[in-house]
TIRO-2110 file (N, C-alpha, C; in Angstrom, 1 decimal):
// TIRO-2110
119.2, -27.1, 74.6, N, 1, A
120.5, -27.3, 74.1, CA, 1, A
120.7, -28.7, 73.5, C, 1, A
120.0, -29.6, 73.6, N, 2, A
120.0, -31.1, 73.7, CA, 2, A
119.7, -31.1, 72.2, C, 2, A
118.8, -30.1, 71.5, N, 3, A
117.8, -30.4, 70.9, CA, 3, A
118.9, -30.2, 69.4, C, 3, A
119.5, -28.8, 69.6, N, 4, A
120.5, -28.3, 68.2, CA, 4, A
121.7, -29.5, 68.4, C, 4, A
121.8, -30.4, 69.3, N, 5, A
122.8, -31.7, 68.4, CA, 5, A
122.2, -32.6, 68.0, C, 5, A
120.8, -32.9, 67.9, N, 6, A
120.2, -33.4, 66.9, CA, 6, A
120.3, -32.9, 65.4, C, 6, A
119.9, -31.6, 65.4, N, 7, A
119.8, -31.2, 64.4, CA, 7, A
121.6, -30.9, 63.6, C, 7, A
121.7, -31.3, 61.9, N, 8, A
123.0, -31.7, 61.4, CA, 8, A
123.0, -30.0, 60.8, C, 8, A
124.0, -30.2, 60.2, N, 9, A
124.4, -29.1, 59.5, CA, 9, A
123.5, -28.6, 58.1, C, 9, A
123.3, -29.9, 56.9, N, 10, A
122.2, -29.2, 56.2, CA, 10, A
120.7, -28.7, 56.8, C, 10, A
120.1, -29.7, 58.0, N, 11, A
119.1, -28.9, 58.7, CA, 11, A
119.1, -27.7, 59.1, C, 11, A
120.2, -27.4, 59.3, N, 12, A
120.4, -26.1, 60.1, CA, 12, A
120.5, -24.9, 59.0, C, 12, A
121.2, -25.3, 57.7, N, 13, A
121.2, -24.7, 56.3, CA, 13, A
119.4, -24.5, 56.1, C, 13, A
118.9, -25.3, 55.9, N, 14, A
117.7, -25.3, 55.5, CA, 14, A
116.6, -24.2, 56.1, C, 14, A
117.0, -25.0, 58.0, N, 15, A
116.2, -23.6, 59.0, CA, 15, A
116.4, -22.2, 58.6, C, 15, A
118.2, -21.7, 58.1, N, 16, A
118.2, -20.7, 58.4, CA, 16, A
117.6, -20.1, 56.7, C, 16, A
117.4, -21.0, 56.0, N, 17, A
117.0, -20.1, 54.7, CA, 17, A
115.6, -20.0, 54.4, C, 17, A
114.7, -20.9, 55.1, N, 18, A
113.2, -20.8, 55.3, CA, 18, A
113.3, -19.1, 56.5, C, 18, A
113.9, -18.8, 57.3, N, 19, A
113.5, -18.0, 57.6, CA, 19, A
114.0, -17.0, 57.1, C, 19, A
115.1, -16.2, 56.6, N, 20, A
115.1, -15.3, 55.6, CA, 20, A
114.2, -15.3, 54.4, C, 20, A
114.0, -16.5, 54.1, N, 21, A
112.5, -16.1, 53.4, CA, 21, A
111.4, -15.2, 53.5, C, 21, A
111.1, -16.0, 55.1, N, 22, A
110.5, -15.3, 55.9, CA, 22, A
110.0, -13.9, 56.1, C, 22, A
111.5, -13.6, 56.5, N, 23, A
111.8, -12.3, 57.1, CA, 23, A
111.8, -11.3, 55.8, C, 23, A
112.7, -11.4, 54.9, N, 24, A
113.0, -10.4, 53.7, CA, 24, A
111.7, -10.8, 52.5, C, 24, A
111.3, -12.0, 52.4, N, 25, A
110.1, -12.4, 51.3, CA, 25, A
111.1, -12.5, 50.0, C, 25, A
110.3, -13.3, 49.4, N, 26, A
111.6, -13.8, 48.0, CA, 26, A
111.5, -13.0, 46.9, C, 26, A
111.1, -11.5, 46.7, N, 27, A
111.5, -10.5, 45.8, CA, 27, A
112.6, -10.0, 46.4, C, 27, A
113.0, -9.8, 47.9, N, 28, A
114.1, -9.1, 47.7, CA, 28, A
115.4, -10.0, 48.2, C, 28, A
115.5, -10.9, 48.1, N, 29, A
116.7, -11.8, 47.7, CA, 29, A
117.4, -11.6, 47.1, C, 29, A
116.8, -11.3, 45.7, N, 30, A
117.6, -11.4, 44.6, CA, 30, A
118.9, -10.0, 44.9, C, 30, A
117.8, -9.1, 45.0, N, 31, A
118.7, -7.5, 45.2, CA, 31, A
119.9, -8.1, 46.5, C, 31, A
119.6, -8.2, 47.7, N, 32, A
120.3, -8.5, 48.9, CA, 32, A
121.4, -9.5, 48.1, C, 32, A
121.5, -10.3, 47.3, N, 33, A
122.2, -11.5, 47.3, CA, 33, A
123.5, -10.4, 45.9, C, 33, A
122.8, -9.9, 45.2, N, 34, A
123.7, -9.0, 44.0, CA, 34, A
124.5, -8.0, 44.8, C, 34, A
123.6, -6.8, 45.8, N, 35, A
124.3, -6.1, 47.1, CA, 35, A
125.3, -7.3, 47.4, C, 35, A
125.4, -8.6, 48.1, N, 36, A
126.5, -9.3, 48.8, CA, 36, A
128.1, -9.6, 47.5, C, 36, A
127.3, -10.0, 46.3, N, 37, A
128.2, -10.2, 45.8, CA, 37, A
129.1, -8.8, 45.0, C, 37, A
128.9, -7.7, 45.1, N, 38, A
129.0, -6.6, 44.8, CA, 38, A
129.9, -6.0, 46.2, C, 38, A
129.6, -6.3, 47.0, N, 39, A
130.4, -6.0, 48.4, CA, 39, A
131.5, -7.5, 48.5, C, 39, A
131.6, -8.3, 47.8, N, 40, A
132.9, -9.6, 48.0, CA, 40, A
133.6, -9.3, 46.8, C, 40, A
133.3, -8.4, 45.9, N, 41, A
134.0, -8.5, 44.6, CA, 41, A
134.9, -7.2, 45.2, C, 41, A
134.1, -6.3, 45.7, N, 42, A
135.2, -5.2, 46.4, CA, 42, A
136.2, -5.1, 47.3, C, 42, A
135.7, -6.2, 48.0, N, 43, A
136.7, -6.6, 49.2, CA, 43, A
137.9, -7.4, 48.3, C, 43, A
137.5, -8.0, 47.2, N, 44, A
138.7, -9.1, 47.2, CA, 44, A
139.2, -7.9, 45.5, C, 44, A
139.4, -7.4, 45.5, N, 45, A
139.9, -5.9, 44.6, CA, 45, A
140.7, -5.0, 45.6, C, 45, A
140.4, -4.9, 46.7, N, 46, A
140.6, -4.0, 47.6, CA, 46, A
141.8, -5.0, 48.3, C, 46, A
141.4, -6.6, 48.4, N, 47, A
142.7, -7.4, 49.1, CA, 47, A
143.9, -7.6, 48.1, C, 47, A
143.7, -7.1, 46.9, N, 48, A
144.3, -7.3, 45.8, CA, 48, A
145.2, -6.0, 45.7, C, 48, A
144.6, -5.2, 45.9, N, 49, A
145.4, -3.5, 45.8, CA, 49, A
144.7, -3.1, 44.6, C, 49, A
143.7, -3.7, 44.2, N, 50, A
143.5, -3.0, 42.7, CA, 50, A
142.7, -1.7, 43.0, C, 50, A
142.8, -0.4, 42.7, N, 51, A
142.2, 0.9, 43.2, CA, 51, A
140.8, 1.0, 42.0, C, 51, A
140.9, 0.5, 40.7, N, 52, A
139.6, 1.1, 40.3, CA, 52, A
138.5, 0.3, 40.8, C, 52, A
137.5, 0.9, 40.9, N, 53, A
136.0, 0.4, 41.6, CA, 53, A
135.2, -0.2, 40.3, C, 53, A
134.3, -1.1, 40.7, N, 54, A
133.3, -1.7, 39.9, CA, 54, A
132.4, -0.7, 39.0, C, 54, A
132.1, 0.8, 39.8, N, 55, A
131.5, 1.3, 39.1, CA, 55, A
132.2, 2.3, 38.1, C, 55, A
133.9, 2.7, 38.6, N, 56, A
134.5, 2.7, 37.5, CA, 56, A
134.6, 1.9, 36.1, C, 56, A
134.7, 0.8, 36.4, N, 57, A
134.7, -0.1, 35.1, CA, 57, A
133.5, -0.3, 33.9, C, 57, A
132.9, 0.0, 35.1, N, 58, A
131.0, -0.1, 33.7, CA, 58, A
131.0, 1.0, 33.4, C, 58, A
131.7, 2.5, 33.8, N, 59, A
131.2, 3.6, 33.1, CA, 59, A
132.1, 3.8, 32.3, C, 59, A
133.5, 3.3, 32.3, N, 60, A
134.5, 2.8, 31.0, CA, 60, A
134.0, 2.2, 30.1, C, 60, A
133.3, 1.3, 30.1, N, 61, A
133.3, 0.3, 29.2, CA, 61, A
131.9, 0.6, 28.4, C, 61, A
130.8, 1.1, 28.8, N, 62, A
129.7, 1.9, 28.2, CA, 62, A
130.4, 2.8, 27.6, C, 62, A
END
């Protein structure tokens, strides 16, 4: 317990993104990180009341 108030906040940034590295390997980052922002664009559409979905819009606009 002694040891995590040593360690600051960007250390702790750092640990936790060497080990998602880790864990997922850095090809699929990219996908997981497009998935997150693809799931915050919906939520903040959805906090908005706006009813059409993201994949409504790209098959509009194609």
């Amino acid at each position: 317990m002694y040891i995590l108030g040593v360690v600051g906040p960007g250390q702790v940034m750092i640990i936790a993104l060497v080990i998602v590295v880790l864990f997922f390997g850095g090809k699929k980052i990219p996908e997981l990180m497009k998935g997150l922002g693809q799931g915050v664009k919906e939520f903040k559409d959805a906090s908005k009341g706006d009813n059409t979905s993201s994949t409504e819009i790209t098959k509009e606009d194609k």
